[in-house]
C-alpha positions in Angstrom: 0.0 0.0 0.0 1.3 3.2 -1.0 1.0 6.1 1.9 -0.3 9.7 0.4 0.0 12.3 2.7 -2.7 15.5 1.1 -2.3 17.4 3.7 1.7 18.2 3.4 2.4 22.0 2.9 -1.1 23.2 4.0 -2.8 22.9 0.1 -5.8 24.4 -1.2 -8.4 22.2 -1.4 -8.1 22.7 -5.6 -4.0 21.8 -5.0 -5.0 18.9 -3.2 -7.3 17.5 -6.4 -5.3 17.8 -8.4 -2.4 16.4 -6.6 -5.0 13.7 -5.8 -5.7 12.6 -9.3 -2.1 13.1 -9.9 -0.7 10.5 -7.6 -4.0 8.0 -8.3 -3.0 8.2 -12.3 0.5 7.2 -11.3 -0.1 4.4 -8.6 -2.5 2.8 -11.4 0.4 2.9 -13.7 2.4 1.3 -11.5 -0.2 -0.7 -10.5 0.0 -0.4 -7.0 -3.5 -1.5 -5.7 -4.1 0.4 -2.5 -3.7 4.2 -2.0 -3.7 5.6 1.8 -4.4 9.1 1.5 -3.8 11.0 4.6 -6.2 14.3 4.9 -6.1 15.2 8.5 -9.4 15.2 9.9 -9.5 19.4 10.5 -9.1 21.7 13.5 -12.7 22.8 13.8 -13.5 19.4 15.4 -16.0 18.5 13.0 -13.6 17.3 9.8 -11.4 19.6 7.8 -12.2 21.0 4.2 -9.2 18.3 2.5 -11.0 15.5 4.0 -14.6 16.5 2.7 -13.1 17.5 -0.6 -11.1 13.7 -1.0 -14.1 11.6 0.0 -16.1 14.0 -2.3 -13.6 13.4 -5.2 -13.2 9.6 -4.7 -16.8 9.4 -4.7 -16.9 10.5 -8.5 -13.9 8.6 -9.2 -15.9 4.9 -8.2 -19.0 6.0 -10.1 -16.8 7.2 -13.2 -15.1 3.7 -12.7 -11.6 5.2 -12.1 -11.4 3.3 -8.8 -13.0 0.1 -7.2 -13.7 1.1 -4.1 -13.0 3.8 -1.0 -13.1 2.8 2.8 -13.2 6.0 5.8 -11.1 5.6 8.2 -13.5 5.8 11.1 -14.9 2.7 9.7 -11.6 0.9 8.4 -12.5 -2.0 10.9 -12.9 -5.7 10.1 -16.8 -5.5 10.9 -17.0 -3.3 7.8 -17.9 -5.1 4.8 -15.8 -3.1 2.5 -12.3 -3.9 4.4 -13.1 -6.8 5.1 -13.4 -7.3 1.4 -10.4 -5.3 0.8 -8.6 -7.6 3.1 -9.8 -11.0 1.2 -8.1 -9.1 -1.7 -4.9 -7.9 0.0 -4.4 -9.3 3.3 -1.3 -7.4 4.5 -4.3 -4.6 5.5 -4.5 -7.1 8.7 -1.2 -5.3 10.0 -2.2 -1.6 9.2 -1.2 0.7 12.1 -4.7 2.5 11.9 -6.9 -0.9 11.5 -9.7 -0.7 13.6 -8.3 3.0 15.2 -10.7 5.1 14.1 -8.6 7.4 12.3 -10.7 10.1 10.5 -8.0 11.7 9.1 -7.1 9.1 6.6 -8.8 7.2 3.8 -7.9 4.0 1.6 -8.3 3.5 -1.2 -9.4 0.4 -3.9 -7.5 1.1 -7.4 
């Protein structure tokens, strides 16, 4: 899994798409399968402007078909059926640091 961190150097939230779509292009040509994109989950205490913007953006990306799947990081757990699928696939997920942490500042990512 290759790490992504979005909110390095404070972008806009236009910087981070396109830095977004930049780095998904080339993990897919490199075809590395999982993406964790780190957001940060905001200092208002109710989730930042990058993290609303990401899951925003990979929502369009898995209905345009540019990416299987997308799992939140408050519900990267094994009770949740889309890592636990994601685990069936690639099971070295079982060892991620944030597995079942609740971690709303990060979000991975099905190519």
């Amino acid at each position: 899994m290759q790490v992504i961190n979005l909110e390095a150097n404070r972008p806009t939230v236009d910087e981070m798409r396109r830095r977004l779509a930049l780095e998904m292009a080339n993990a897919k040509r490199a075809r590395v399968p999982l993406l964790k994109l780190i957001h940060g989950y905001g200092s208002s205490g109710v989730g930042g402007k990058l993290r609303g913007a990401v899951r925003v953006s990979l929502e369009h990306a898995r209905k345009r078909g540019e990416i299987r799947d997308f799992v939140q990081g408050e519900c990267f757990r094994i009770s949740d059926e889309t890592t636990w699928m994601m685990m069936k696939l690639y099971p070295e997920l079982k060892l991620d640091r944030d597995l079942g942490r609740e971690n709303r500042g990060i979000t991975v990512v099905l190519l």
